[in-house]
Each structure stands twice: as C-alpha cells, then as structure tokens.
C-alpha positions in Angstrom: 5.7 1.5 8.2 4.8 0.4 11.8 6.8 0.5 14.6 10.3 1.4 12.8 12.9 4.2 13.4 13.4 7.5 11.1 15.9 5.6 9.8 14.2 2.5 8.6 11.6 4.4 7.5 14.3 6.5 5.1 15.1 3.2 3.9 11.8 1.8 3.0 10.5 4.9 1.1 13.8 4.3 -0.9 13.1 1.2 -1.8 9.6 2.2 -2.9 11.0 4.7 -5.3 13.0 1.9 -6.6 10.1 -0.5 -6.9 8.3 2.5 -9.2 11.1 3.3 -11.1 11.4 -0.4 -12.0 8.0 -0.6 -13.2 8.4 2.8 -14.8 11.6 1.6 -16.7 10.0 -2.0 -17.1 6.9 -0.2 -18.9 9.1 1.9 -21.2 10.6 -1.1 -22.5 7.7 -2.8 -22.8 6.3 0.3 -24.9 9.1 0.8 -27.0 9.5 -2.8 -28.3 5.7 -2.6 -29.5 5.9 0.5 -31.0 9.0 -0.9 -33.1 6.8 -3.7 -33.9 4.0 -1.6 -34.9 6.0 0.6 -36.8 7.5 -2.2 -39.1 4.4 -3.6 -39.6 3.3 -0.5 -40.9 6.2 0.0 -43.5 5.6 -3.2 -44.8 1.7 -3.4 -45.3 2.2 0.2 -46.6 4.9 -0.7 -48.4 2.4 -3.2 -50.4 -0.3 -1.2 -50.3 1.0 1.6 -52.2 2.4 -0.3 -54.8 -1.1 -2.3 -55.3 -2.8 -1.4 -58.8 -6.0 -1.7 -57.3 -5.8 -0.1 -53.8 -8.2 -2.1 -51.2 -10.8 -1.6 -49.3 -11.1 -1.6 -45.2 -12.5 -4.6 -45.6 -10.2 -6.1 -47.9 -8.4 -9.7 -45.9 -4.7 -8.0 -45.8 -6.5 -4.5 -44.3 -7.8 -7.0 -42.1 -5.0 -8.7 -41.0 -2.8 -5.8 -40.3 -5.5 -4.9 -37.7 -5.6 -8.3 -36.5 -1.7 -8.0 -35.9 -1.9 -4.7 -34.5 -4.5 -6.1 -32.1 -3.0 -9.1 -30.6 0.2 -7.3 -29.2 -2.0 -4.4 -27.7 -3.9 -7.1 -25.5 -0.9 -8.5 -24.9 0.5 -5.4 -23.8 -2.2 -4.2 -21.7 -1.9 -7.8 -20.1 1.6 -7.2 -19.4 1.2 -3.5 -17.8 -1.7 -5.1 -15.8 0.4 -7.8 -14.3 3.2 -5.7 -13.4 1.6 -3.1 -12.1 -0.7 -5.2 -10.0 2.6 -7.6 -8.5 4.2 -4.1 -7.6 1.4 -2.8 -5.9 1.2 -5.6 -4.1 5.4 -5.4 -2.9 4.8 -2.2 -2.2 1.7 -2.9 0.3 3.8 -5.4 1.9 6.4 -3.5 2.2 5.4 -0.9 3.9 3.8 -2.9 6.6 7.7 -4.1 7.8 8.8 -3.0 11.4 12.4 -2.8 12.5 12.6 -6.4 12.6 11.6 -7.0 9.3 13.0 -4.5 7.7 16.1 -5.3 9.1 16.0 -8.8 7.5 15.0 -6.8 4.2 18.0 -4.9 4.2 20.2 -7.8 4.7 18.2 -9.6 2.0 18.7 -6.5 -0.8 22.4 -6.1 0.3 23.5 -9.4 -1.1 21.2 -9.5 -4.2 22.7 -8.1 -7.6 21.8 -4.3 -7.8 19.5 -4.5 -11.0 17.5 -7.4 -8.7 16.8 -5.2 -5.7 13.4 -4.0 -6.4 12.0 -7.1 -7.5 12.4 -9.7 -4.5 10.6 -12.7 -4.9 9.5 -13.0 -0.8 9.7 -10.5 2.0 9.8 -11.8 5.9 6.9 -10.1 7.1 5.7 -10.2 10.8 6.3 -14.0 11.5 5.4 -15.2 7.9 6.8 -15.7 4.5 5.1 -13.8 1.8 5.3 -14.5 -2.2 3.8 -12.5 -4.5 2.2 -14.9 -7.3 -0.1 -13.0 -10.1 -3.3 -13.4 -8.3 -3.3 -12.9 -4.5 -0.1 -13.4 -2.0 0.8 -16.2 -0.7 1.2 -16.6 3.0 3.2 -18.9 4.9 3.2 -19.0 8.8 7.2 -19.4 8.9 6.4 -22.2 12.2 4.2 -24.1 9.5 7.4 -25.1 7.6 9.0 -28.3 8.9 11.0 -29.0 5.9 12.5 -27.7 2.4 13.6 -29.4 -0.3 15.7 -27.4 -3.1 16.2 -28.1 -6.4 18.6 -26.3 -9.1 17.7 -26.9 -12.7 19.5 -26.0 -15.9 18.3 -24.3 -18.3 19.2 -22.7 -21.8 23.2 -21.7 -22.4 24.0 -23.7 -19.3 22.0 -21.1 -17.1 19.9 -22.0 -13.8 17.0 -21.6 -12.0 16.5 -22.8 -8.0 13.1 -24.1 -6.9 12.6 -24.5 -3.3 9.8 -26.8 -2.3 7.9 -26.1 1.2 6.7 -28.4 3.4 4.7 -29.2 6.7 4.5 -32.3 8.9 3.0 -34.3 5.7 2.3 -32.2 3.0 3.8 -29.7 0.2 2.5 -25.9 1.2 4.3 -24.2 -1.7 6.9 -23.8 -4.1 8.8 -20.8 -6.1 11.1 -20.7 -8.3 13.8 -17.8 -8.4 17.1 -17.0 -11.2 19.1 -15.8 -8.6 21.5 -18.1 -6.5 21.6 -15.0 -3.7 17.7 -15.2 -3.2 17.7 -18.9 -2.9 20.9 -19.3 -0.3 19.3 -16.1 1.9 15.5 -17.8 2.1 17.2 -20.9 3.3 19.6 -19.2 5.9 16.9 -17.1 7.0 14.7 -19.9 7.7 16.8 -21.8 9.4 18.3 -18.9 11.7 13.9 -18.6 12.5 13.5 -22.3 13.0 17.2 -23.7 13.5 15.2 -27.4 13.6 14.2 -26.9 10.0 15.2 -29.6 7.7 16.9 -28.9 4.4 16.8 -31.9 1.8 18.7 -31.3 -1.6 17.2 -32.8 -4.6 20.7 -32.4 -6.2 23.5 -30.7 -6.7 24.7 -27.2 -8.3 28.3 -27.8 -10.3 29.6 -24.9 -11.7 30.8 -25.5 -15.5 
C-alpha cells in the first residue's frame, strides 16, 4: 500500500485475508458440489454395471459416456477455479495499490455493503480512476472522462433485481456493469458525483419496491 498510515495498512491486509478466504470458501463449494455429482454418477453407472449379464468393455458406449460426463464438469470446473482465482488476483493487485484517500473511500464503500458482499466489490476508486474488474483485463475509467450516467434497474426471477449503470463521455458510451446489490449501485453514483458534482445522472426508470 503506498502512501497510507499503519492503520490503513491494518485495514487493507484485512481485507485481503477476506478476499482469500472468499475464494478459499468459494472453491470448496465449488469442489464439493462436483464431487456429489461425481459420486452419484458413479452409483448409478455402477449400479447398472454390476447387474449387467455381460459386463462391458472400456470401450463399450455407456463406459464411454460416463467418462464423457465425468469430463465435462472437470473442464468446467477448472474453468471456474481459473476465473475466480484470476478476478481475485486482480482485486487484490488493485487493492493494494490504494493510499489513504482511496482507501478511505474503500472503507466507506465495504461499510455499507452486506457483510457476505465485502470481499467481492465490483469497482474500487483508485488514484483518480474507476476500476472494474471484467474476466479478461480491468477496466479503467479516468473518473474526469465521465460526463454522464444513466442507470437502469431490471427485474429479474422471484421479483429480484439487478442495477446497470451505463457510462458516458461527451458523446459516447465508455462502459457499463451490472451489480445485485442496491448498496453498490447508490455508493458509485454518490461517489461520483461528490468527485465531479457537475456529473449528470439520467434514470432509465424507476425502482418500486413490491
């Protein structure tokens, strides 16, 4: 961390060990889900096997198909672990790169998200810019590049929401995320604003409560 107090510093290794214990716990549950997938899969095509007259061979269709099911979900799970561990790594990097300032804002950011959130944040206020954290790369925005925001709420299944915030310059559209909590999406906007108080804020539409 550059520039920050013992304290701040305190606070940002903190928040590291939560970022790894996250993808720790996030891992585990990934893990265990397959192997209960893998394990009924097992009882059932040895379930049939055994009670085959004429046992198979390896190269028999079903042998082959079991493999062919075991297979897809261990790509899939490798794809997974890669993904997370690669966004973390990149938080993390960000993260530690926050002086007083920034971390300041980060605290104020983490305070008013829901605990089980905190380690995931989908921006961080770094050194005069906005940083996102897509699969491949980040994604930064000089914060005095964006002239206007436009926000969106849309509903999704069981009457739950997601908020999209749109980006903008002078003419164009620099970027847009999309985040599931309400606290995320009403601190980026106050933030910004408080940065650039002649920001303009355009609603797409409105958020009713039901």
């Amino acid at each position: 961390m550059h520039n920050c107090s013992a304290e701040d510093s305190l606070f940002a290794q903190i928040e590291i060990k939560k970022i790894k214990k996250a993808h720790n716990n996030a891992i585990g549950f990934i893990m265990l889900s397959f192997l209960i997938y893998f394990a009924i899969l097992l009882y059932v095509f040895s379930d049939r096997w055994f009670h085959l007259p004429e046992k198979p061979t390896f190269y028999h269709s079903s042998t082959l198909s079991l493999y062919t099911l075991f297979l897809f979900p261990t790509i899939l799970f490798a794809g997974l672990s890669w993904a997370l561990y690669i966004k973390n790594q990149k938080y993390m990097r960000a993260l530690k790169q926050l002086d007083s300032h920034d971390l300041g804002t980060y605290r104020r950011y983490t305070s008013v998200l829901a605990q089980r959130y905190t380690a995931i944040a989908p921006y961080i206020f770094c050194k005069d810019e906005l940083i996102f954290f897509p699969l491949f790369g980040n994604k930064k925005i000089p914060i005095n590049q964006i002239k206007r925001i436009e926000t969106k709420f849309v509903r999704n299944y069981r009457d739950t929401y997601s908020f999209r915030i749109y980006l903008y310059n002078e003419a164009t559209k620099i970027y847009q995320v999309a985040m599931n909590q309400i606290a995320a999406f009403d601190f980026l906007q106050k933030q910004l604003l408080e940065e650039n108080p002649d920001l303009t804020i355009i609603a797409r539409n409105q958020y009713l409560l039901i």
